[in-house]
ZAMARGU-4260 file (C-alpha; in steps of 0.2 Angstrom, whole numbers, plus 5000, padded with zeros to 4 digits):
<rodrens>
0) 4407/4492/5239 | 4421/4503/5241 | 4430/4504/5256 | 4430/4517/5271 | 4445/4522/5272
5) 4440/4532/5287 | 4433/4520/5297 | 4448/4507/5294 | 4461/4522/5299 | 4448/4524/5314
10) 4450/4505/5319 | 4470/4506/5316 | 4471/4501/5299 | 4480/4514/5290 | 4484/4516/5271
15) 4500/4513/5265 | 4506/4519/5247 | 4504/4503/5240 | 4486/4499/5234 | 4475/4493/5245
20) 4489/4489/5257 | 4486/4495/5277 | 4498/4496/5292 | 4489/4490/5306 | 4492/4499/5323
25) 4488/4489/5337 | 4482/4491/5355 | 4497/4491/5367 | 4494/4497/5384 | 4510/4505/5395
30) 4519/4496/5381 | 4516/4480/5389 | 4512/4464/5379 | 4512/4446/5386 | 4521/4431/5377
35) 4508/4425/5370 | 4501/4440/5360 | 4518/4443/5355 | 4517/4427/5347 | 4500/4428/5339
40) 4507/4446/5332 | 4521/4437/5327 | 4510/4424/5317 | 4500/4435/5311 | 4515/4446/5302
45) 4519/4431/5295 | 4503/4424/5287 | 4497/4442/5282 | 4507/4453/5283 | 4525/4454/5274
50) 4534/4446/5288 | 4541/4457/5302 | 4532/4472/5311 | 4537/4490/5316 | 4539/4495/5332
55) 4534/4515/5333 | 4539/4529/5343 | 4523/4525/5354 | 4526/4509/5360 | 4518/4502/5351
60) 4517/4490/5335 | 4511/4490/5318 | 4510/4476/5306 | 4514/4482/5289 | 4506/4475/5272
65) 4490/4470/5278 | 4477/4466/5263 | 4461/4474/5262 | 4452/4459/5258 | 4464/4449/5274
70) 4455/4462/5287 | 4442/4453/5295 | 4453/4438/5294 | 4466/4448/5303 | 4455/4454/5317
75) 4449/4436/5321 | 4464/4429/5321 | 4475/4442/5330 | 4459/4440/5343 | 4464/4423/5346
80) 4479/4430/5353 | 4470/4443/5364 | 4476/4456/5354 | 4467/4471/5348 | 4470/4486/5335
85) 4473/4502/5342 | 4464/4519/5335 | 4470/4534/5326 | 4464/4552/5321 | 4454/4561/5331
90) 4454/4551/5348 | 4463/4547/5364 | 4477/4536/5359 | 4485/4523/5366 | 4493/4527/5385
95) 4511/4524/5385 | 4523/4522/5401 | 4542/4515/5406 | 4542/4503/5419 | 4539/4512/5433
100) 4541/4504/5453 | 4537/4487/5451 | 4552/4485/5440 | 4563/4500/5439 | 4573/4506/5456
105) 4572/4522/5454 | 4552/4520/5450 | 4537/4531/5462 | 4525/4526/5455 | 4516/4508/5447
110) 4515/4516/5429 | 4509/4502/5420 | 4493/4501/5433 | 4490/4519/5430 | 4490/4514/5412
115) 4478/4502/5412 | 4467/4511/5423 | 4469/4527/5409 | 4465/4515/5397 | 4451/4511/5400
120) 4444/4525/5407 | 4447/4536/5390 | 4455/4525/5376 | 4446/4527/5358 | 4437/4543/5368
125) 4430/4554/5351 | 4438/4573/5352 | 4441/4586/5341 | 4456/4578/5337 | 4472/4568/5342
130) 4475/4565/5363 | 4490/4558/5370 | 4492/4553/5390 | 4512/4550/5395 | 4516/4541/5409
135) 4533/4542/5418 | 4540/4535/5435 | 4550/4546/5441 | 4561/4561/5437 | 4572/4554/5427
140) 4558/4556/5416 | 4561/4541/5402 | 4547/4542/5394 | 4548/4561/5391 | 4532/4566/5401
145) 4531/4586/5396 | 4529/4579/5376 | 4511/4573/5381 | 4495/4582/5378 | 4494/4574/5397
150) 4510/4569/5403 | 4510/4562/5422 | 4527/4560/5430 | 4528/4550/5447 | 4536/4556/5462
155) 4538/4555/5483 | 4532/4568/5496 | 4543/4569/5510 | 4543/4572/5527 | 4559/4567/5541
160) 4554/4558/5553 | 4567/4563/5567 | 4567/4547/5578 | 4573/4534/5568 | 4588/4546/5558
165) 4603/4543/5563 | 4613/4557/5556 | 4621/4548/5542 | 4620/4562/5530 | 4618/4551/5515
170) 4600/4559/5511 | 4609/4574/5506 | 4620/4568/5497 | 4609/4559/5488 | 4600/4575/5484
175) 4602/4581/5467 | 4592/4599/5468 | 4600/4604/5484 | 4585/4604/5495 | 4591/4593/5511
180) 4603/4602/5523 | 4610/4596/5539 | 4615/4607/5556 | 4619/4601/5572 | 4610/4583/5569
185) 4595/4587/5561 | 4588/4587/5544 | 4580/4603/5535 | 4570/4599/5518 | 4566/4616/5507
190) 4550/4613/5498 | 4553/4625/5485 | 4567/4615/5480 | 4563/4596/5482 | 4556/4590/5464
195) 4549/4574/5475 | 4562/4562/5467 | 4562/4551/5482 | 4582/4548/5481 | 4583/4553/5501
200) 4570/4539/5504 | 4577/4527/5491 | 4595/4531/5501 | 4594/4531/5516 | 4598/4516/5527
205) 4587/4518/5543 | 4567/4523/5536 | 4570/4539/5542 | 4556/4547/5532 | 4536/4548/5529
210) 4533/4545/5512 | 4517/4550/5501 | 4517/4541/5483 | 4509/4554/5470 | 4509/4561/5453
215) 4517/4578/5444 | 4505/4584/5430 | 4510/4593/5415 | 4499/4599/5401 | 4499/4605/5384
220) 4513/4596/5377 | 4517/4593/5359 | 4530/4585/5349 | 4528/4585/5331 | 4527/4600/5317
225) 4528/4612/5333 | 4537/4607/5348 | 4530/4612/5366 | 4534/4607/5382 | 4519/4605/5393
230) 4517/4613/5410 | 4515/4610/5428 | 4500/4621/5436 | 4495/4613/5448 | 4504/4607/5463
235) 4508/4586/5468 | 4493/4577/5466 | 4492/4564/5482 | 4478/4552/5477 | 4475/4546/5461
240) 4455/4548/5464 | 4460/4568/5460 | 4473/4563/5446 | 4456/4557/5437 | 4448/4570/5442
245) 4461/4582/5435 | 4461/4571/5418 | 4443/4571/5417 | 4441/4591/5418 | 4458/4593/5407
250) 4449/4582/5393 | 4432/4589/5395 | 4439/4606/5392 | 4448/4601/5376 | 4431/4594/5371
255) 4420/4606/5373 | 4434/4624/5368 | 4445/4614/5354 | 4440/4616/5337 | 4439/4602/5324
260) 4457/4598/5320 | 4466/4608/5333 | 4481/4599/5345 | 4477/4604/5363 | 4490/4616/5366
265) 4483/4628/5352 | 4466/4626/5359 | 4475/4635/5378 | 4481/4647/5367 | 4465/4653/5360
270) 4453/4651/5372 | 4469/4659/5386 | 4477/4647/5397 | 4472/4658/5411 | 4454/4650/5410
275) 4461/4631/5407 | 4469/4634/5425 | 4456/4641/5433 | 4447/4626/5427 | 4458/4614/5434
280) 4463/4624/5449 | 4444/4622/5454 | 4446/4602/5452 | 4460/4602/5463 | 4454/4614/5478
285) 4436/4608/5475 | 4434/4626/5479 | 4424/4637/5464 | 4436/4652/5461 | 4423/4669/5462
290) 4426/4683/5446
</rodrens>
């Protein structure tokens, strides 16, 4: 029987341009992976593959030189290891993140939980084609949100708290977009300016400040044959019960407006972005906008 080379490029097996040789594309989530799968990988390179693997621009790995008659074997034994394949073509792909709170200082936000939780709510989800969540920490941005179909960058909502400050000023300097001022003892923030980086929070020595922990959504990113930074419509999201909503409706719409083939940033362009933000404007009011 011959084989399907759709199906096996649908499981993460892709061709190579050596006969019947396939680059395996596995599962990484938030481009975490424990010891022990990294072994199991590891010994699986070496037993089927050609010895090393190949780390992509996604986070994550690809086993090279994978026999078509070793696949089954492959897949059992990489199981062993908890370790699965990932997906390609025309399907949510895998969710990639940098290391957020839990590890990184200047982190908002627990990026490898909202990973997980992304995962697997949508991963392997069929659609007209390719879909790609990006999830960063903060605005430092490392792992380049705006790129994503769905990119979701981590951030702090601020508000002074006036009893505990003690007039430091080390919040404004801290400041990088100008938006704390001090007169006469007390502490202004400008809205319009504060991009909710948290570094008046993460500076200052006293918990001056109320803090809200939420998420900056872009959309229609692309990175690739056409470049396009994707963009914010919607202001900071405070719970992440609304960033799934806002996810569900952004997918959804790509479902049921993209045609076969098309990235989602040409499918706003077709169908008019104006209607795609309408959409998701709706999701995030919970009002329904009247024509």
């Amino acid at each position: 029987m011959a084989a399907d080379f759709a199906t096996l490029k649908k499981g993460g097996f892709m061709r190579q341009k050596q006969k019947n040789n396939f680059s395996l594309r596995l599962r990484v989530v938030g481009g975490n992976l424990t010891a022990v799968q990294l072994a199991k990988i590891a010994e699986v390179a070496e037993k089927f593959g050609d010895g090393y693997v190949h780390l992509t621009s996604r986070q994550s790995v690809e086993i090279p030189f994978i026999k078509l008659d070793d696949i089954d074997l492959v897949k059992a034994a990489l199981a062993e290891g908890e370790v699965e394949p990932g997906v390609c073509g025309p399907r949510v792909r895998t969710v990639t993140a940098c290391q957020g709170e839990a590890i990184c200082p200047s982190g908002c936000i627990d990026t490898y939980a909202l990973a997980k939780d992304l995962d697997a709510r949508y991963f392997a989800r069929e659609l007209p084609h390719k879909f790609k969540f990006g999830i960063t920490g903060c605005q430092n941005n490392c792992l380049k949100a705006e790129e994503n179909d769905l990119g979701i960058k981590g951030g702090i909502k601020v508000k002074w708290r006036e009893e505990n400050c003690i007039s430091c000023g080390v919040c404004e300097k801290a400041c990088r977009s100008g938006a704390i001022t001090i007169s006469d003892g007390k502490i202004s923030v400008d809205d319009a300016k504060c991009n909710f980086c948290g570094r008046c929070v993460k500076s200052c020595p006293v918990e001056s400040w109320d803090t809200v922990h939420g998420y900056i959504v872009s959309f229609g990113g692309l990175f690739g044959n056409h470049i396009n930074k994707g963009e914010t419509i919607i202001p900071f999201i405070e719970s992440k019960e609304k960033l799934f909503e806002i996810c569900d409706a952004a997918i959804r719409f790509f479902e049921e407006n993209a045609n076969p083939g098309e990235r989602f940033k040409f499918t706003l362009d077709r169908v008019g972005r104006e209607k795609f933000e309408q959409k998701i404007r709706e999701v995030y009011s919970n009002e329904r906008i009247q024509n």
